[in-house]
Each structure stands twice: as C-alpha cells, then as structure tokens.
C-alpha angles and dihedrals in degrees: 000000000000093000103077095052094043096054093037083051093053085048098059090041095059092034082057089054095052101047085046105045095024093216110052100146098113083046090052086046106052082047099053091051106051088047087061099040090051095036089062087253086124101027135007120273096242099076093058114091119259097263092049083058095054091053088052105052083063094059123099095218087056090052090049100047088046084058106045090049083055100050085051105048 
C-alpha cells in the first residue's frame, strides 16, 4: 500500500523542482538512476551490504520491480 503514495509523492517532489528550476532534466536523471541502481533494477539486491539493503526495502521503485519479477516468472 505504501507504494502509490510513495511514487505520487516522488513525483511531486521532482515536478516542484521543475517548476521551480526549469531544467531539471540532469536533476531527474541523477535521481532515476540512482533509484534504479539502489532498487535492484541494475544489479541484484544481495551485493549491497546489509544496511544498503535496509535503506532499499523502503523504496517504491523496489516495491515495483519486485512485483513486476514476480508477475513474470
């Protein structure tokens, strides 16, 4: 359930910063990918250390990849 609010809340975040900055398009970007580098989108979740992996479980892009590996297998 916490995955809705989560993602609508990164979305204001990053659509404030862009009203706010204009280009935000590098800022977007750094934060994409380090979304997807720390969700397991890049590299599985078991070569982080423990308290990376923490940090992760609490993200809404982890909670959407995990979904979407378990819909396809």
């Amino acid at each position: 359930m916490g995955l809705l609010p989560g993602l609508l809340g990164l979305s204001f975040l990053l659509g404030g910063i862009t009203f706010i900055l204009k280009q935000a398009g590098p800022i977007i970007n750094v934060v994409n990918n380090t979304l997807l580098f720390l969700s397991g989108g890049f590299v599985p979740l078991d070569t982080f250390p423990n308290w990376v992996v923490t940090i992760t479980k609490h993200l809404p892009t982890t909670q959407a990849i995990s979904i979407f590996r378990n819909s396809i297998q």
